[in-house]
N, C-alpha and C positions, 0 to 999 in steps of 0.2 A: 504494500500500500504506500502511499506518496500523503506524506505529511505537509500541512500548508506552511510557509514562512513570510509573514508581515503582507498577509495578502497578496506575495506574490504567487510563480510558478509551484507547483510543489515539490519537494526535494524527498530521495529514497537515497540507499545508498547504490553503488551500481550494480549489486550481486543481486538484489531486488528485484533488478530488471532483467537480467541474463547476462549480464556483461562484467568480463574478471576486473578487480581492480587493477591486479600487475600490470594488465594490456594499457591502462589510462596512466598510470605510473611511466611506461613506456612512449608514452605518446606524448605527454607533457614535456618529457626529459629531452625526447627529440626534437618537440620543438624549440625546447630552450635552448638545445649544442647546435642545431642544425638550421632555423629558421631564426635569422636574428630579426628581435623587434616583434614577436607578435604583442599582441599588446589584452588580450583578454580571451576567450571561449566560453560557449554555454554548452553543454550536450545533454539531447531528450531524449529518453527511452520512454517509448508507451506513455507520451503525456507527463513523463515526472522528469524534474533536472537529477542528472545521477554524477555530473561531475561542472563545477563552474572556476575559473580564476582569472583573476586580473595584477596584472607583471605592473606594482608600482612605478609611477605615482600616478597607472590608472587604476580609476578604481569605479566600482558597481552603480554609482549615481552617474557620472559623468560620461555625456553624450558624444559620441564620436562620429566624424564627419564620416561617411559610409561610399563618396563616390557615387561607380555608376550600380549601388546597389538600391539606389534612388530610385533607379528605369522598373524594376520588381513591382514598387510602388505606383507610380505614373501607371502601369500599367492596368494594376487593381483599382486604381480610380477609375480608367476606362471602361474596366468590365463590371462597376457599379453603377456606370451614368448609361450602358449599354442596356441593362436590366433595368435602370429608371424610365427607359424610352427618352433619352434625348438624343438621341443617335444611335447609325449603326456602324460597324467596321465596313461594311460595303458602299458606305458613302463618300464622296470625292472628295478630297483636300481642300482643293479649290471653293467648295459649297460654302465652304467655313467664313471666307477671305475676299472676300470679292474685290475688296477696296485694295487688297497689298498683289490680288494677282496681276501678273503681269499683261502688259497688252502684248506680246508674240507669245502668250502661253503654246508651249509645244505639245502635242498630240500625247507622247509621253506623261508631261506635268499632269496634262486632264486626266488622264486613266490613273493617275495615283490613287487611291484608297487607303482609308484608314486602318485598315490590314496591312497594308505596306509598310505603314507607320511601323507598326503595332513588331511584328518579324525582320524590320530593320535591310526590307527588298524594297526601297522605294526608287531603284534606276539610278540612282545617282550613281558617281564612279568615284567619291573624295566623302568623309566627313565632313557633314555641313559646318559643323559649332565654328571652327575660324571666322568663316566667313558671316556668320552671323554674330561674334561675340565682339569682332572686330567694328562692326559700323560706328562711324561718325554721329549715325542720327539715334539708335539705341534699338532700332526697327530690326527683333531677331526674327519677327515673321519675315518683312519682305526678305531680310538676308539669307535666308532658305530657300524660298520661292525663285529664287535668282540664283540658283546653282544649277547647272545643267540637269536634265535628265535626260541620261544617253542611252540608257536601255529600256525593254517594257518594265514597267514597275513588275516584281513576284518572281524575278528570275534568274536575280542574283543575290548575294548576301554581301551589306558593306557596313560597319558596325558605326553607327551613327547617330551621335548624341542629339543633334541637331531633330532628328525624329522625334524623338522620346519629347521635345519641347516642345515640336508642333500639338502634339495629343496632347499637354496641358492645357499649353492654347483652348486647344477645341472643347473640353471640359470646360472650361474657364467661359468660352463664349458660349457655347448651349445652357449651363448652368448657372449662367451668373455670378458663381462665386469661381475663387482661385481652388486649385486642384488642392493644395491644402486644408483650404475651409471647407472644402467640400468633403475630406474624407475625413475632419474629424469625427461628428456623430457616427458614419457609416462603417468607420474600422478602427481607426484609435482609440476613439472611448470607449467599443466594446469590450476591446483588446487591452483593456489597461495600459496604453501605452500613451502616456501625459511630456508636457512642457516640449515637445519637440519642436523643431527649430528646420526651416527649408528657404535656400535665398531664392531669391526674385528675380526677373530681368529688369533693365531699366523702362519695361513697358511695365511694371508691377506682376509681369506674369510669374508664377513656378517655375523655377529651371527643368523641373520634369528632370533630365536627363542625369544630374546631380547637385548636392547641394542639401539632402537632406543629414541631419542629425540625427542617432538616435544612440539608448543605453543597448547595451550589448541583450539584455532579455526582453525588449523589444525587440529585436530581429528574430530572435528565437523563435517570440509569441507569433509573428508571423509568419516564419518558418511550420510552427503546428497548427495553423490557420490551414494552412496551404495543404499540409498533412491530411490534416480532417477534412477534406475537398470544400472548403467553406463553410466548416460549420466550428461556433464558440459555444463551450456550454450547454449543449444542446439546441443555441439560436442559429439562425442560416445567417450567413454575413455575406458569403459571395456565392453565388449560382455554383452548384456542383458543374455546371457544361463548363461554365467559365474556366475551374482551374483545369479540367482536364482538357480546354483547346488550349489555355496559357500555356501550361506547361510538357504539352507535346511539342516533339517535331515540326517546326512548320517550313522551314526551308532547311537547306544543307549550307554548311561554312566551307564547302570544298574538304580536302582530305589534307591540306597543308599545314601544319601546326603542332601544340600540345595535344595529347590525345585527349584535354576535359576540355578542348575548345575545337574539336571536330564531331563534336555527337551531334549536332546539330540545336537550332535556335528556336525557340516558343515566342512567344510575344514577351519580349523582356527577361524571359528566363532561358538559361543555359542549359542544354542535356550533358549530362556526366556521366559516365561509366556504372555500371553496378546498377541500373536502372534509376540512378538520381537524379537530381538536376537542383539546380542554386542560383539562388541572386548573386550577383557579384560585382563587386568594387574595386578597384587599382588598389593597387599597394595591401591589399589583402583583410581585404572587408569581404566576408561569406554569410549566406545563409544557406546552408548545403540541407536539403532533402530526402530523404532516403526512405521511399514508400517499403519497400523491400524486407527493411529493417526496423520499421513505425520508429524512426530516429531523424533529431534534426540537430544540426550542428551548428553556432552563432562562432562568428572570430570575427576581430579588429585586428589591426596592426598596422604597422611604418616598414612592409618586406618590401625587396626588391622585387620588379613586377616578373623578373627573370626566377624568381624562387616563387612564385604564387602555383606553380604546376607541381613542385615539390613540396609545397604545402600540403596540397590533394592526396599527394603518393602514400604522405604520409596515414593520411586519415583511411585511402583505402588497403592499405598494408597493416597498419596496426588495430585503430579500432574497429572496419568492418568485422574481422576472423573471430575479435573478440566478442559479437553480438549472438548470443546463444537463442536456444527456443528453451521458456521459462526460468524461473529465478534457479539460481547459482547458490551452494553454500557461501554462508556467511566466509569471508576471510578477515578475519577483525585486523591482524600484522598489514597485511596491504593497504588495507582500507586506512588505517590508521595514518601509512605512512602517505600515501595519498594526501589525507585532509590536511598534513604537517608542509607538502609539498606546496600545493595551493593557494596557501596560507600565506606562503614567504616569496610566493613568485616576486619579482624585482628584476627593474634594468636598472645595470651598474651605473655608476656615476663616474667620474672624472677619476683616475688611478692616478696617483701623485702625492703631492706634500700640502700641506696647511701653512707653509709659510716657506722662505726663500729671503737671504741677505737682498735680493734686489727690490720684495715689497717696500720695503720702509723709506726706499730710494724714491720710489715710481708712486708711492700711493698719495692720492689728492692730486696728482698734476694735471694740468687741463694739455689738450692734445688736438694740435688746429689740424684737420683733416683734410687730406685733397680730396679734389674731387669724384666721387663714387654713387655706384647701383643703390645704395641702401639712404642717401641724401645727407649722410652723416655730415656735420660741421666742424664737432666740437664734441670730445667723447675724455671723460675720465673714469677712471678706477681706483677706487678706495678700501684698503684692505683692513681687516680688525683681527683678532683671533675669534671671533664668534661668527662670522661669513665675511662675502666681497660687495661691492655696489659697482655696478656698471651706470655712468650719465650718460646720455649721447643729448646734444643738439640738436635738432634739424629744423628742416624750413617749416615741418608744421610746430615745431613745440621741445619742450624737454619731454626726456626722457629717462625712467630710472628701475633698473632690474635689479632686485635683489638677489642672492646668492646663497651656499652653503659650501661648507665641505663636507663629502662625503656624504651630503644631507643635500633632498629637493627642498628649495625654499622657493615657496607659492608666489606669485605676481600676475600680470598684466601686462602688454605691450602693443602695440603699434607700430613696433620696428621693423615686425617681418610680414611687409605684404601678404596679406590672403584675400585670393578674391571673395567680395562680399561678409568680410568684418572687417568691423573697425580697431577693437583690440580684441585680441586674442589671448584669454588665458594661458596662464606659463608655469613652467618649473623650471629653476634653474640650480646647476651646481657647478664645480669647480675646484682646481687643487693645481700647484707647480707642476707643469710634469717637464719640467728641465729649469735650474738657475735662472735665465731668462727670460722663459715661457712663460705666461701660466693660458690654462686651456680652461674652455669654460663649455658647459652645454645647458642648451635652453629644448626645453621641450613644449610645443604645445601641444598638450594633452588631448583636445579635442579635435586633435586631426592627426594623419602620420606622421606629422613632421618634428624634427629636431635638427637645431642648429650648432654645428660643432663650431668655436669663436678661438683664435689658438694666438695668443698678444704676444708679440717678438718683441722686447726692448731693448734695444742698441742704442748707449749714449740717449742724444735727445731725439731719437728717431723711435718710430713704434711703426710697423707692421702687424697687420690683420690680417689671419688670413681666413675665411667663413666658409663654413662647406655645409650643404642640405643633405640629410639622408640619402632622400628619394626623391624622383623629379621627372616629370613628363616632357621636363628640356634639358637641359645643360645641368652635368653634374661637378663643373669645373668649377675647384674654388675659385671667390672673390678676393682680391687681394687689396687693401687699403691700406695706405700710407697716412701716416701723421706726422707731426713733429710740433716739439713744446714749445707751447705758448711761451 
């Protein structure tokens, strides 16, 4: 039986369910030597969580940006407004737009459908999002509408964010409200899934394609959503047709690739192997599926997008073999050590030293800045033996990050661009990791990313040099130069 806890999921332990501990002990372990940076998992046997943890300093409240595990979503608002009767998938793009379609609308464009949308075969031959996130005037409809379509729409597969925000759009306009108000009553609040967080376009629409937030047993809860072919509770939330045309087959991705991104496409969801299929987000945002095994899997993380296929390997080499039919003897040693492992997950902090003959030299000095990517002016560092303080400058304001050693110390910033926030919650720590150096890293927790910040002091010269985890451009450090005021 699955015990409640604060109203949430309910929790067993995993021999309850049919699954060894050792196998979850194993899986955990791999992915802490082997996948660096996951940042949290939830796993559901038969409706009850039987294993959760989060690798401080994330932790079980705190909402992580999730990527393109957004489009899962956009999706299920589609196939709620489909069953309201404000549209169908077989009606034309174009129906929606009248005023952004273009006057040479090509034969092509017209035949688009909101099934093309939907299976990410709308003819085009490039991802639209560039060229729509790019305009001048903030218009991401017309900037879509204005990309070629060079094949019949249904006949090829081109993975296309730009899609996934037209179908907001089109919710947005048959329903009047944005894709987000609209599914709160209709999925969220069912689903206990509260305070979430989704950016806008500069027309006010949904990104649709990404941008939503959520806690890690949110994604789960709609991973056993999806389980239960739409049903909460015993209440209907989504059409049983719905999730079984969402999450079949609906075109093929060709045979070139990872082998969890050639099983073919649903309407926003992905087929996997083992007969599963999952939302999925860059840098290793999952809601993995697994009808097979009445199991669903939640993960966050900051992984390289080159290891998210190693991710998968992982879960279907360890824990599928470990999914039994019926409960399993207790193992109490496993289990135990299990809960002790979970408990203490952690990403390391800065290795190094709490102090350096060069602090006492360098600390309080102000540091006039050339010119740089990040607008920096004017940047000092202030060392104590109880943490550091980072100031910067810039053209919008001051700026000031607190520190630790060996210790996340909580903040706020501003300094590292994110599209659609303003500041971004942080952790930051820090420690000498050479006489000259000291290295600092900032994490924002509610997205993948961390900044590694590594201060050269030579004389009255100072070198920056900033590297990003992960990145859907350029992974080349930034190098800034200062020199004392």
């Amino acid at each position: 039986m699955c015990s409640n806890v604060d109203s949430g999921l309910p929790r067993t332990t995993p021999e309850q369910q049919g699954i060894a501990s050792s196998a979850l002990l194993d899986f955990v372990d791999a992915m802490d030597r082997q996948i660096h940076d996951v940042h949290s998992f939830m796993l559901l046997r038969h409706g009850c969580v039987v294993a959760e943890g989060w690798w401080s300093p994330h932790g079980p409240d705190h909402p992580h940006l999730v990527f393109s595990l957004s489009k899962s979503f956009t999706a299920t608002a589609v196939g709620l407004a489909v069953a309201d009767g404000h549209f169908s998938i077989n009606d034309p793009v174009l129906s929606f737009f009248p005023d952004e379609t273009p006057a040479d609308a090509s034969d092509f464009l017209a035949a688009m459908r909101v099934q093309h949308l939907l299976s990410m075969s709308t003819g085009q031959a490039v991802d639209t999002w560039p060229s729509m996130v790019d305009r001048p005037d903030g218009n991401w409809i017309t900037g879509f509408l204005s990309v070629p379509v060079l094949a019949a729409p249904g006949t090829h597969f081109v993975y296309n964010t730009g899609a996934t925000y037209m179908l907001s759009a089109i919710v947005q306009k048959t329903t009047g409200m944005k894709l987000h108000e609209y599914l709160a009553p209709r999925l969220f609040a069912p689903l206990g899934i509260e305070n979430t967080r989704w950016q806008e376009s500069p027309q006010g629409i949904t990104a649709g394609g990404i941008g939503l937030s959520l806690r890690t047993e949110d994604i789960a809860r709609f991973g056993q959503l999806y389980l239960q072919k739409g049903l909460w509770e015993g209440r209907r939330i989504l059409p049983h047709s719905w999730v079984e045309e969402a999450t079949a087959m609906q075109i093929s991705q060709g045979d070139h690739g990872y082998p969890d991104w050639i099983q073919g496409y649903g309407y926003h969801f992905w087929r996997c192997r083992h007969g599963a299929y999952r939302g999925d987000g860059v840098f290793g945002q999952y809601c993995i599926v697994m009808p097979d095994q009445d199991a669903v899997l939640a993960i966050t993380g900051g992984i390289d997008v080159f290891a998210m296929q190693d991710l998968l390997n992982l879960v279907w080499d360890l824990v599928l073999p470990a999914m039994g039919v019926g409960a399993r003897p207790e193992d109490v040693a496993s289990h135990q050590r299990l809960t002790e492992l979970l408990g203490h997950l952690h990403l390391q902090t800065v290795h190094g030293h709490a102090g350096s003959p060069m602090a006492a030299r360098v600390s309080g000095r102000s540091y006039q800045a050339d010119a740089n990517a990040m607008n920096i002016e004017m940047l000092t560092l202030t060392f104590a033996e109880s943490g550091w303080t980072f100031s910067a400058k810039t053209g919008a304001g001051e700026e000031t990050i607190p520190g630790g050693y060996g210790v996340w110390q909580p903040g706020q910033t501003a300094l590292f661009k994110q599209p659609f926030f303003e500041r971004t919650p942080i952790v930051a720590s820090g420690a000498w990791t050479a006489e000259d150096t000291f290295t600092m890293v900032i994490r924002l927790y509610e997205t993948p990313f961390f900044y590694r910040l590594a201060y050269h002091f030579v004389g009255d010269e100072l070198l920056v040099e900033v590297q990003i985890n992960v990145s859907l451009e350029s992974l080349n450090p930034l190098l800034l130069t200062a020199h004392r005021r």
